[in-house]
N, C-alpha and C positions, 0 to 999 in steps of 0.2 A: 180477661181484664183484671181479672183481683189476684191472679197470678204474679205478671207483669210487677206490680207496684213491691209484695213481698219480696220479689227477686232482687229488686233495688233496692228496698230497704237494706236486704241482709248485706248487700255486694257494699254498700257503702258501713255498714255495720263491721264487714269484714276488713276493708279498707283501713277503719279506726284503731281496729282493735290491737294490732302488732305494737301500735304507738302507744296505747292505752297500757300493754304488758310490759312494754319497755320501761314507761315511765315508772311502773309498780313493782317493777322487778322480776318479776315472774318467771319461774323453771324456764329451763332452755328447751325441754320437753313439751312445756304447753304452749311455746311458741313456736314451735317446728310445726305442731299441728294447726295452727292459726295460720300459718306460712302456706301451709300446705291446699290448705282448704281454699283458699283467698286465691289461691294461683288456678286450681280448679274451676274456680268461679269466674274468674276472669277469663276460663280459657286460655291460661299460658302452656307453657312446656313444662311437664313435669321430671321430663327426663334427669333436669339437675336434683330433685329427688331421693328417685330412683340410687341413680348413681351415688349420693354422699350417703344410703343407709347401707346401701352394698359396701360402700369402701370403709363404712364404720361399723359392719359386722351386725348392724339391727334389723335386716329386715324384717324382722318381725312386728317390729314400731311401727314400720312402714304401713304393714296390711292392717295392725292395726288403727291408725290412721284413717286410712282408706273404707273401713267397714262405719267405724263414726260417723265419716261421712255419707256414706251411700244410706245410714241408718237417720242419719236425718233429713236429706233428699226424702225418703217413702212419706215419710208426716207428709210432706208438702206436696206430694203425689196423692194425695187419697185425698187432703184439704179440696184438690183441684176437682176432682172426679165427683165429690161430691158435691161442689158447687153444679156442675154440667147434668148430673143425672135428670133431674126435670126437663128441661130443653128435651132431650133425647126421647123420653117415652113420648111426650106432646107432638112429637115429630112421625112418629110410629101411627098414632091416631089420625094423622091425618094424609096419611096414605091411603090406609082403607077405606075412609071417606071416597077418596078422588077414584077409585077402581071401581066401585059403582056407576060414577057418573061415565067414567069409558065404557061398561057394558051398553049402557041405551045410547053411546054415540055411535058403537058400532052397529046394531040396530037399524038403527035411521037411515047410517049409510046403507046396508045393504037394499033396502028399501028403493032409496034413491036410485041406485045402478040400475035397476033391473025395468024402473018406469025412464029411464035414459037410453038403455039398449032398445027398449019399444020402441022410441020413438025414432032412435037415428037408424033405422037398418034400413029405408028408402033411402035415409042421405048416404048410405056407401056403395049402394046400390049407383046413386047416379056418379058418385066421386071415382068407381071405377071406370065408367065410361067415358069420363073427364082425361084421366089419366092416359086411357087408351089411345081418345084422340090424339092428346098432346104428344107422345109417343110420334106418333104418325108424321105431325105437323114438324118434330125435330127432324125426323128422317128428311123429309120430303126438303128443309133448310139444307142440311146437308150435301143432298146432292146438288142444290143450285152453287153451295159453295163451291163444291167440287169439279162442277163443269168451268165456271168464272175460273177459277185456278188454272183449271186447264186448258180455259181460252186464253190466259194472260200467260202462262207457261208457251203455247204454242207462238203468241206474238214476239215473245221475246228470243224464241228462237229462230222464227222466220228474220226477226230485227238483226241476230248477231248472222245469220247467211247473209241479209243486204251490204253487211258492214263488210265481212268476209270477202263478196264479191268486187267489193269498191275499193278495198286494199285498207281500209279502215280498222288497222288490227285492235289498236288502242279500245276504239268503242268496239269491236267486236268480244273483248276481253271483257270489259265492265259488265254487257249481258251477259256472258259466261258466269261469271261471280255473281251476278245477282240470281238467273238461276241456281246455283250451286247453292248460295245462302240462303234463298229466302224459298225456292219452290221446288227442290229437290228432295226434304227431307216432306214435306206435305203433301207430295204428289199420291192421289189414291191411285193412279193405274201405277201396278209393279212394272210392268212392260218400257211403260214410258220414262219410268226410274231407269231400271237395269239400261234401257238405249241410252238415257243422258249420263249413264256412269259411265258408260262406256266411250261415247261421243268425244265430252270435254275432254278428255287428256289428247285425244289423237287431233280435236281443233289446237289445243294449245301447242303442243307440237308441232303442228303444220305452222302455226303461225309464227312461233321462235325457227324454224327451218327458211322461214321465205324472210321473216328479217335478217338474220344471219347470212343470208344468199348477197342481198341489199348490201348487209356490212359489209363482209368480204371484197364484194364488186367495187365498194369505196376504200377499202385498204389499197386496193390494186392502181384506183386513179389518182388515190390522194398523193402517192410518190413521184407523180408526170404534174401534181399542183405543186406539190411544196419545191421542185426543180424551178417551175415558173415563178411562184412565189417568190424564193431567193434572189434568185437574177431582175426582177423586180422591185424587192426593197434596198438591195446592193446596190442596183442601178440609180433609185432617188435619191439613196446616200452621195451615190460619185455626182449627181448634179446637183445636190446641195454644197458640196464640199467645193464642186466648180467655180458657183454664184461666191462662193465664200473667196474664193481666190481672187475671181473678177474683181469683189468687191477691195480687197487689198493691194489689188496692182492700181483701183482707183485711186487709192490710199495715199499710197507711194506715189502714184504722179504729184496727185496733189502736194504732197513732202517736196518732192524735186522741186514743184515749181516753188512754195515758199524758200527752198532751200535759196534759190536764184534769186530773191530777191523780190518776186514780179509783186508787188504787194497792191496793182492796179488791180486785178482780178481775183474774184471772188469765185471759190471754189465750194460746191457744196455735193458730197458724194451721198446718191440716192440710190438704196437697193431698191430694184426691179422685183416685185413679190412674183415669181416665175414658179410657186410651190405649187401644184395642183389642186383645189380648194375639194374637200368630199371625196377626193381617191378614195376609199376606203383599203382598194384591193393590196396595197405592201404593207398592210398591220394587220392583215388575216381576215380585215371584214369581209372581203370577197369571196371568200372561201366557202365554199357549199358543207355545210355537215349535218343537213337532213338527216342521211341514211345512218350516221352515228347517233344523233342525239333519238331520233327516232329507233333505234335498235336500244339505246340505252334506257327510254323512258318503259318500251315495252315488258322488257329484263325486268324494270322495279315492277311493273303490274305484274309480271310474273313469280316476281317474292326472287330473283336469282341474281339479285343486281351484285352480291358479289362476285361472282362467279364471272358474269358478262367483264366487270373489272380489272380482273385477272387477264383475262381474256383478252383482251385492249391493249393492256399494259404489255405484252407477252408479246403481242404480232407488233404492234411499235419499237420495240426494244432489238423484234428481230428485224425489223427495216433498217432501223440506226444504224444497226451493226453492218447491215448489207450496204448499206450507204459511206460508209468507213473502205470498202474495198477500193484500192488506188489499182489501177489495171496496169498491167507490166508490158502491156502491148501500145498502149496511148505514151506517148510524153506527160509529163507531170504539166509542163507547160502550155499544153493545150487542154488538158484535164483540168485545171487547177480553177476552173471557173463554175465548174457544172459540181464539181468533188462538196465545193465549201457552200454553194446556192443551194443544193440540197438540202445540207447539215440548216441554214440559215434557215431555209423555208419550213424544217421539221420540225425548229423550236418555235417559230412563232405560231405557226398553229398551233405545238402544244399551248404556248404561251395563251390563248382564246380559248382552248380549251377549258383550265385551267379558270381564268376568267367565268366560262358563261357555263360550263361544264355540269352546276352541279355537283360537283366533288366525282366526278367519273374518274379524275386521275389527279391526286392530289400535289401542290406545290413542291411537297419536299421529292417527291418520285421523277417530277422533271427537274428538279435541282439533281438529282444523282445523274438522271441520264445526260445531262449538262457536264457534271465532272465527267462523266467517261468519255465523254463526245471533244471535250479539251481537251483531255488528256491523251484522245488517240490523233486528235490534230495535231499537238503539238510533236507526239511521236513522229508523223508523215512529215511535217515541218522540217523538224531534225534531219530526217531522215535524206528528204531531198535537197534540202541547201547544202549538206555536205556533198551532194554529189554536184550539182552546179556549179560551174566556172566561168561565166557568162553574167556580168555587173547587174545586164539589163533585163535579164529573168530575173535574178532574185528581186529586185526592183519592182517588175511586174506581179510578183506572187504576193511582194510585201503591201505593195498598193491595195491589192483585192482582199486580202488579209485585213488590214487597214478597217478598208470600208466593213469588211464583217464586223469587227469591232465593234465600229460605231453602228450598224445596224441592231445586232443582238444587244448592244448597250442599252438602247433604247426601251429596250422589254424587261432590261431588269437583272439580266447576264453578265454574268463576272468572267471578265474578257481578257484580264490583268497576266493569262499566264502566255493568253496568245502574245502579247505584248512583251512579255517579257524575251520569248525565242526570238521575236524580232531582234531586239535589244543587243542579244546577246552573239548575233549572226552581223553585228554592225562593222565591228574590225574587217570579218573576212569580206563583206560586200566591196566596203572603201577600198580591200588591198585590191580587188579583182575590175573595180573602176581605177584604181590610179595604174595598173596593169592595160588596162586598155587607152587612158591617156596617154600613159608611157609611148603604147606605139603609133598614137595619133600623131605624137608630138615629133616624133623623129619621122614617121613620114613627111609633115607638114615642113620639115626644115629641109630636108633631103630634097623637095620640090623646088625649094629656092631659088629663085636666077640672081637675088640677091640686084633686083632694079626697085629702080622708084614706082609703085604701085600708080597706076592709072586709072582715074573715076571718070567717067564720061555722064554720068548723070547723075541726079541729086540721092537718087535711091541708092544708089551704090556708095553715096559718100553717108549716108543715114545708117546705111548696114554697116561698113567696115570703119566708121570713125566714133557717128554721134553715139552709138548703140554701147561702144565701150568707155565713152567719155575722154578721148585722147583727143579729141580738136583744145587746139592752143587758143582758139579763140572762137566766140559766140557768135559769127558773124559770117554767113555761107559764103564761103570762096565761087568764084566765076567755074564754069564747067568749060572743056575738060580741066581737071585737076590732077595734080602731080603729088602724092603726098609724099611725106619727108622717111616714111618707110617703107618697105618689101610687103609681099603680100603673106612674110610669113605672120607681122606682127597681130592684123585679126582673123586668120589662121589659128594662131596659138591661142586668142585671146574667146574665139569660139571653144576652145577647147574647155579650156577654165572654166568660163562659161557655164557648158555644160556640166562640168563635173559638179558647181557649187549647186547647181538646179537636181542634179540627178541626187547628191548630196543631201539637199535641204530635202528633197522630194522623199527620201528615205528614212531621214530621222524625222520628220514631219509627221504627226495622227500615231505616233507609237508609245505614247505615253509618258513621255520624256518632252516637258516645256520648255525648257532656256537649254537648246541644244546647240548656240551658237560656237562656244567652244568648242566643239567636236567638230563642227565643220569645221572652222578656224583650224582646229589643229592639221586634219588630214590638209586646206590648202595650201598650209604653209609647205608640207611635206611636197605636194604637188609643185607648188611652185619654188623651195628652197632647196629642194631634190634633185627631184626629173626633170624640170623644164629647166631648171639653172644648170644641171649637168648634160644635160643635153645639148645647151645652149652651148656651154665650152665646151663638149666635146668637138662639135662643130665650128668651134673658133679654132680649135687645137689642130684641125686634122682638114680642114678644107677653106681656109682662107688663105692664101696666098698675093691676092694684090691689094692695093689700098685701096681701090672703088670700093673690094667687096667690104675687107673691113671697116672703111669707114661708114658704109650702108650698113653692118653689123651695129656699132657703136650706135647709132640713130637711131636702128630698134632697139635697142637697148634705153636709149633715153625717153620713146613713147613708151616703153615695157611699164616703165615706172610709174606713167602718172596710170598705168591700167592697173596697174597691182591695188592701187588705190580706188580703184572702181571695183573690181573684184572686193577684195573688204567691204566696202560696203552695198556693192549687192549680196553677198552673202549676209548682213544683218539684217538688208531689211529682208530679202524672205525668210529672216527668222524669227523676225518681227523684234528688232532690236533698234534703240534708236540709233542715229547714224552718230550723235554727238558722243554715245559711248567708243562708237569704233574708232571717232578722232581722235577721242581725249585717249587713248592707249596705241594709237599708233608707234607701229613699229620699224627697224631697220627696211631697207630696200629688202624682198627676200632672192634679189635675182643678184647680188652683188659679186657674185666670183663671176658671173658671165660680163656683167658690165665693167668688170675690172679688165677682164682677159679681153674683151672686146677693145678696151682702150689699148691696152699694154700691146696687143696684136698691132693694133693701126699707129702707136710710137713706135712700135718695131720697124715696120715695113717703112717707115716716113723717115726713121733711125738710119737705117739699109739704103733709102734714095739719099740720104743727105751726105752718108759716107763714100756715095760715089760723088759727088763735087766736091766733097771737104779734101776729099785725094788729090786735088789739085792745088793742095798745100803744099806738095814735092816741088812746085815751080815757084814758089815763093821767095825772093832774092835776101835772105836772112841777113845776108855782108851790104843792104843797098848803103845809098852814100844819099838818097832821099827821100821825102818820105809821098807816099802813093795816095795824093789827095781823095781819089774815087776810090780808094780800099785794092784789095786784093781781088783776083779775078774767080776766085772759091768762091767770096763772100757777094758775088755778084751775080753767080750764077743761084746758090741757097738762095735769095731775098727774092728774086724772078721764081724760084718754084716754090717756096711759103707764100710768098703773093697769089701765087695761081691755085694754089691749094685752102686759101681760103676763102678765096673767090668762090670756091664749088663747096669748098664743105660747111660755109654759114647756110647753106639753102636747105640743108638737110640735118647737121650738127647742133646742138640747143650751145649757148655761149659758152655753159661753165664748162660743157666737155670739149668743147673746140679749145675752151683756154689752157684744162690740164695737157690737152695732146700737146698743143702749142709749147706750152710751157714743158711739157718731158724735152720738144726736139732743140730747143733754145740750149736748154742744159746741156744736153749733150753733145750740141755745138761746141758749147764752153769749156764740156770735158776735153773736145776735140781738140780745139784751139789752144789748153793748157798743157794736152798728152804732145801736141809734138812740140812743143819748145821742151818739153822734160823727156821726149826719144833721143835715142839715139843716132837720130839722121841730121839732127841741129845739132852742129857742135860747138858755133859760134853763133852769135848774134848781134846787130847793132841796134842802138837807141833809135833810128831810122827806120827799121823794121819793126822795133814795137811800134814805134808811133805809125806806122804802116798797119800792123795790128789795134791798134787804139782807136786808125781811123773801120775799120771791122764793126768793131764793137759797136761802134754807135751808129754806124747803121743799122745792125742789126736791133740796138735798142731803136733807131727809129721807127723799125718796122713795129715793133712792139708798143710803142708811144701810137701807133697809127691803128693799131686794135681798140681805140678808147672808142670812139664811135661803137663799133660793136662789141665791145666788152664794157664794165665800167672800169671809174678810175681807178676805181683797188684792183680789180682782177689784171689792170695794163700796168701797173707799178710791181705784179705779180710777177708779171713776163718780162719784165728788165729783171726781176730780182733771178732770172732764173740764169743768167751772166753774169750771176757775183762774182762766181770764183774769178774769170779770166779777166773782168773787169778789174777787181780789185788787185791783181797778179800784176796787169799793165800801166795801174796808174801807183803801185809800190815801185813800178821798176825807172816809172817817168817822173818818182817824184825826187826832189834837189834832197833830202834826207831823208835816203830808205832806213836810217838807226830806229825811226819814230817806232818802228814796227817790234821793237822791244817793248814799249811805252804801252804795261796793260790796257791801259785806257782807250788808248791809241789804236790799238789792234784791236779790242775787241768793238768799237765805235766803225773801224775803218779794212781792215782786214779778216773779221771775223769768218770767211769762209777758205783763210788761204792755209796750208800745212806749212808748216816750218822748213821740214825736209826737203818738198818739192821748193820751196822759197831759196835754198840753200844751195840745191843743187844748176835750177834756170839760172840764177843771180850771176853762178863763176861763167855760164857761156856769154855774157854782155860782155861787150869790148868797146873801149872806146877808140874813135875814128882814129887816132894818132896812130894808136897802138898797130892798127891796120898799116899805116903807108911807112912808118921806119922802125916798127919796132922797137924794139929797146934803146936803138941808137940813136931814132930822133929826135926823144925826149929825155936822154940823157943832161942832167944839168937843170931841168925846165922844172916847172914846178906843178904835184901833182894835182889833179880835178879833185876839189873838195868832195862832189856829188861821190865821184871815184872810191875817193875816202871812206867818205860813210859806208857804199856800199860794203865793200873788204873788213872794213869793222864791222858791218852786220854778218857778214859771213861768215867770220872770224867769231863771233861771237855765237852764231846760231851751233855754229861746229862745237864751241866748247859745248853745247846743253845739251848736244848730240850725246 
C-alpha cells in the first residue's frame, strides 16, 4: 500500500519534470536521462533509446543511465521490505500455534475410528447378506425377462407364418422387422438367434419371389387389358363423336328449315345424354393393378423400390416396343385397329399409373415413351399410306387415327404430330377419291339410255330429286312421275355427294378448323374437271340424235341448280354458314359440258333444218307474184320448230330452249341470206323477195308465239335472231335503198347487214320489165326511180369497195 502511492508520486514527478528542464534550460544530457527514466516508468519502448546512443556513438551514457536508475529503484526496494518484515515473522508464529492443535485432532480421530469399527462389523455382516440376496432376486428378474421375450419373439413369429400362409406379405414383413429391430439382438438363446438370422433373409426372399411370380403373371394379362382397354375408349370416342354428328345434322335441318322460310314452327334441338354415367372402365378405372401396386408397396418395405422401378419401367418399355410390330402377314387394313387400341390402352394405364402410382414410374418417363410410341406410329403411318391406293382405307385408317387422337388427347397426350401425317397424306387421299369418282362417273354415263327417269313412288322421288335439291318446285308432283332428266343426273349427283362427305369426313377431327377451302378446292376439280370432261366427252363421241341431246342439255340445266347444293352441303358439314358460300358464289363449274350439250343439240337441229331449207332449190326467184303463205321450206321449218317445242319445253328450262331456238332462227337467217348471195341465184325479182318477206314473218311469228313461254325480252330475242335477212329484205323492199349510206340510217336500220353481201344480192334484183322486153321494151320509157337508187347504191358501195 505505501508502495503504490510513491510510485505515483514519482510517475507524475517524472511526467513534470522534462517540462520543468525545458523551461530552465537544462543540458541536453540531463534530459535525456529524465527522458529516459520517465519512459521506463511508464513502461514504454525503449528501444528508441537504445538505438539514438548507438547511432550517436555514447553507449556508454546509455548504461550509464540505466545503472542511475536501477540504483534508485533498490532505495525503494528495501523502503518496501522493510515496511513488510513484521507481517512476515507474526505470520511464522502462528503456524506453529495451529500444528499443535492438529496433533490432538488427529488423536481424537483415531480414537473415534476404532469405537466405529466395533460397532459396525454386525452391520456388514448383515449388508453382505443383503447384497447376496439382491443378487439372487436380479438374476431370478432376469430370467422372467428373458422367457417374456421369448414368448413375445415366439408369437410374432408364429404371427408372421399366419400372415405367410394367408398371402399377407406386407404384415408378414412388418413382423420380420420388428423381430429383427427390436428382439433379435436381445434374444438370450444364441440358437434362436442364429435360426432367425438365418430364417429372415430366405422368408424375404420367398416372399419378393411369389410377388414377382403375381407381377409377372400381370405383365402377361395386362397386354390382353390394354387391347380391350383401347378398343373401348376408341370406341366411346367414335359414339361421342356420332351423337356430335346427329346433333349437327339436327342443326342443319333446322338451318334448312328457317332457310324456307317455315317461321310457323319452332325448332329446338335437344342432345340425348347417351354418355354412360360411372363407366369407369375407358379412363383405366377398371383396370386391376393389385398385383403391381401390391408388388410395388412390398419392394418399398423391402428397402428396393428402386430396383422394382427399374424393373417396371424395363418390361413396359419392352411391351411398347413389342406392340410397335406391324405383321407382314395381316393387312395393315385389318390390323390397323388392334396395332393403335393397344398403343391407346398402354398409355392410359400408364396415364393411372402415373396418377395413383406413387411415383412408381414418373410423368417425364411416360412422356418419353409417348415420344417414341408417336414417333414410331407416325413412321408405320408413313410408311403404309404410301403404299395404299384405295381412297377408302386411307379414309378408314384416318378415321381410327382420328379417334386416337381425341382419345389420348383426353389424358394429356400431345397428339399434334399424328395429326400432322394426316395433314400431309391430304393431297394424295383427294387424288386417289377423285380417281375413283373419275371412274364412277364414266361408268354412270356409259349406263345412259339417255330417257326421262321414271318415279313410281314418293321414296324414289325424295331419293333422286328432294335429297339434291333440283325439284323446281316445293310441291310433290302426282305419282308416277316423269322427271325432266336421265337417270344419269342423281347418278352423278350421288357421286359428288359422296365425294364431299368422304372429303369433309377426312379433313374433319385432323386438326385443321376452317377446312372448307380444301374441300371447295378438290370439288371444283371434281366437278370442273372430271365430271365436266366427262360430260363432253360424252357429248362429243356418243350423241348422235336430238332426243339424246336434247335430254343431255336438260341434265345439264338440273346439273346446275345441283352444283349449288353441293356447295352448300359441302359448308355445312364444315360447319360454314350457308350465307358465306352465296355471298362468293361462283361461275357454273360444269360450263363447257353445258355449252357443248347446247351447241350438240343446235347442231343436230342445225343438220334437220338444212334438210328443208334445201328446198330452197324450188323456190321460183323469176315469180311474177308474190306467195301469200310463204314458201314451201319455210312451212315445213315452222311444222318441225313447232313440234320441237312442243316436246322440248317438258324437259328444256326456257332460257336454254330460247338460246337453242334462237342459234336455229339465225341460221335460218344465215340460210335464207347465203342463197340469194350463192351462186345458184343469179337473178331475182321484188316478187320473190316479198315472197321471202312473207318467210320472215312467219318465222318471226312463230317467235312472237314463244312469249307465253318465254318472256317478252327473251321473244324479241328470237326475232332479233333474223336481223340480218330481215333487214337484207326490207333494204331491198325499201322505195330508197341510198338511205343505207346515211350512218345514222344504217346503223338505227341495217346494222347487222355487210356491205359486200348488200353489193353483190342488190345487182341480181331485176325489175319485172326488164324480164319480158329487155332492153327494148323500155327503150325510150323512163327509168324506176326505186331502180335508180338502187344502181347508185351499188355504184356507190363499189366505189368504197
Amino acid at each position: 500500500m505505501a508502495y503504490t502511492p510513491t510510485m505515483s508520486s514519482s510517475k507524475s514527478r517524472r511526467k513534470v519534470t522534462p517540462a520543468a528542464a525545458a523551461d530552465t534550460g537544462d543540458s541536453a544530457e540531463k534530459l535525456d536521462q529524465l527522458l529516459l527514466s520517465s519512459a521506463i516508468s511508464n513502461g514504454e519502448d525503449v528501444g528508441p533509446f537504445v538505438r539514438k546512443a548507438f547511432a550517436s556513438g555514447k553507449p556508454e551514457t546509455l548504461l550509464l543511465h540505466l545503472r542511475h536508475f536501477s540504483r534508485s529503484k533498490e532505495s525503494e526496494i528495501e523502503e518496501v521490505c522493510r515496511a513488510h518484515y513484521q507481517d512476515f515473522i507474526q505470520a511464522v508464529d502462528d503456524l506453529r500455534s495451529l500444528l499443535s492443535d492438529v496433533d490432538s485432532l488427529k488423536s481424537s480421530l483415531s480414537e473415534s475410528n476404532a469405537k466405529l469399527q466395533a460397532v459396525g462389523l454386525p452391520l456388514l455382516t448383515s449388508l453382505d447378506s443383503f447384497v447376496e440376496a439382491r443378487n439372487v432376486c436380479r438374476n431370478v428378474n432376469l430370467a422372467l425377462q428373458s422367457v417374456r421375450s421369448c414368448v413375445r419373439l415366439m408369437e410374432l413369429s408364429s404371427r408372421s407364418n399366419y400372415h405367410l400362409s394367408r398371402g399377407n406379405f406386407y404384415m408378414a414383413l412388418k413382423c420380420l422387422d420388428t423381430i429383427e429391430c427390436v428382439f433379435l439382438d436381445k434374444t438370450p438363446s444364441s440358437t434362436i438367434k442364429r435360426m432367425l438370422e438365418k430364417k429372415i433373409p430366405e422368408i424375404r426372399w420367398y416372399i419378393e419371389r411369389k410377388v414377382m411370380k403375381d407381377f409377372n403373371d400381370w405383365l402377361v394379362e395386362i397386354r390382353v387389358v390394354c387391347r380391350n382397354l383401347g378398343q373401348l375408349a376408341i370406341g366411346q370416342a367414335s359414339s361421342a363423336r356420332q351423337r356430335e354428328e346427329d346433333l349437327r345434322i339436327k342443326q342443319r335441318q333446322a338451318e334448312e328449315q328457317s332457310r324456307l322460310s317455315l317461321r310457323d314452327c319452332v325448332y329446338a334441338l335437344e342432345e340425348e345424354d347417351e354418355d354412360p354415367v360411372g363407366d369407369d372402365s375407358s379412363n383405366g378405372e377398371g383396370v386391376d393393378l393389385t398385383p403391381l401396386y401390391r408388388a410395388y408397396h412390398i419392394h418399398q418395405t423391402l428397402g428396393v423400390e428402386d430396383r422394382f422401378k427399374q424393373y417396371y419401367f424395363e418390361n413396359r418399355k419392352l411391351q411398347l416396343t413389342s406392340d410397335f410390330q406391324v405383321s407382314s402377314m395381316t393387312p395393315f387394313l385389318e390390323s390397323h385397329q388392334t396395332f393403335f387400341a393397344q398403343i391407346a390402352g398402354f398409355f392410359i394405364v400408364e396415364d393411372r399409373v402415373v396418377r395413383t402410382g406413387g411415383g412408381l414410374i414418373s410423368k417425364l418417363e411416360v412422356e418419353n415413351l409417348w415420344e417414341t410410341a408417336v414417333s414410331k406410329m407416325c413412321s408405320v403411318l408413313e410408311d403404309q399410306f404410301s403404299r395404299m391406293q384405295t381412297a377408302n382405307h386411307l379414309l378408314l385408317i384416318k378415321d381410327y387415327v382420328s379417334l386416337l387422337g381425341v382419345t389420348l388427347r383426353r389424358y394429356g397426350y400431345l397428339v399434334d404430330p399424328l395429326l400432322d401425317v394426316l395433314s400431309k397424306h391430304r393431297d394424295k387421299y383427294h387424288e386417289l377419291l377423285l380417281s375413283d369418282c373419275r371412274k364412277q362417273i364414266t361408268e354412270a354415263l356409259s349406263a345412259d339410255k339417255f330417257d326421262q327417269m321414271l318415279m313410281k313412288k314418293e321414296y324414289e322421288y325424295s331419293m333422286n330429286v328432294l335429297s339434291f335439291q333440283i325439284q323446281t318446285s316445293d310441291i310433290t308432283p302426282a305419282f308416277p312421275y316423269v322427271a325432266p332428266f336421265s337417270s344419269t343426273v342423281p347418278d352423278c349427283c350421288r357421286i359428288v355427294r359422296s365425294f364431299i362427305e368422304d372429303s369433309v369426313s377426312f379433313m374433319s377431327y385432323g386438326g385443321q378448323l376452317d377446312f372448307f377451302e380444301v374441300v371447295k378446292k378438290y370439288l371444283d376439280r371434281l366437278l370442273s374437271e372430271d365430271l365436266d370432261g366427262a360430260l363432253v366427252k360424252l357429248i362429243n363421241t356418243s350423241i348422235s340424235a336430238v332426243s339424246h341431246a336434247m335430254q343431255v342439255a336438260a341434265n345439264m340445266a338440273v346439273m346446275e341448280r345441283a352444283c349449288d347444293f353441293f356447295f352448300r352441303h359441302a359448308a355445312q358439314l364444315s360447319g360454314i354458314p350457308l350465307r358465306m358460300v352465296e355471298r362468293g358464289r361462283r361461275q357454273f363449274p360444269l360450263c363447257k359440258a353445258r355449252d357443248a350439250a347446247e351447241d350438240i343439240l343446235s347442231g343436230l337441229l342445225k343438220q334437220k333444218v338444212d334438210g328443208f331449207m334445201m328446198l330452197m332449190e324450188h323456190v321460183n326467184w323469176m315469180a311474177d307474184e308474190t306467195l301469200q303463205n310463204g314458201n314451201e321450206y319455210v312451212n315445213e321449218v315452222i311444222i318441225y320448230l313447232e313440234t320441237l317445242v312442243s316436246t322440248a319445253q317438258q324437259i328444256l328450262p326456257p332460257k336454254v330452249l330460247k338460246r337453242v331456238i334462237q342459234d336455229v332462227l339465225s341460221h335460218i337467217s344465215e340460210k335464207i341470206v347465203g342463197a340469194l348471195l350463192g351462186d345458184t341465184v343469179k337473178r331475182f325479182t321484188v316478187n320473190a323477195i316479198m315472197s321471202i318477206d312473207v318467210d320472215i314473218r312467219i318465222l318471226e311469228s312463230f317467235a312472237d308465239n314463244q312469249a307465253p313461254l318465254l318472256s317478252e325480252e327473251d321473244a324479241n330475242q328470237l326475232k332479233s335472231a333474223l336481223a340480218e335477212s330481215r333487214q337484207l329484205v326490207n333494204l331491198l323492199l325499201s322505195n330508197n335503198p341510198e338511205t343505207f349510206l346515211n350512218p345514222v340510217i344504217r346503223e338505227r336500220s341495217y346494222n347487222n347487214l355487210d356491205y359486200r353481201k348488200v353489193v353483190i344480192i342488190s345487182e341480181k334484183l331485176r325489175d319485172s320489165s326488164e324480164r319480158l322486153f329487155g332492153t327494148f321494151g323500155s327503150r325510150g320509157s323512163r327509168q324506176n326511180p326505186k331502180k335508180k337508187s338502187l344502181d347508185s347504191l351499188i355504184k356507190r358501195l363499189k366505189d368504197m369497195a
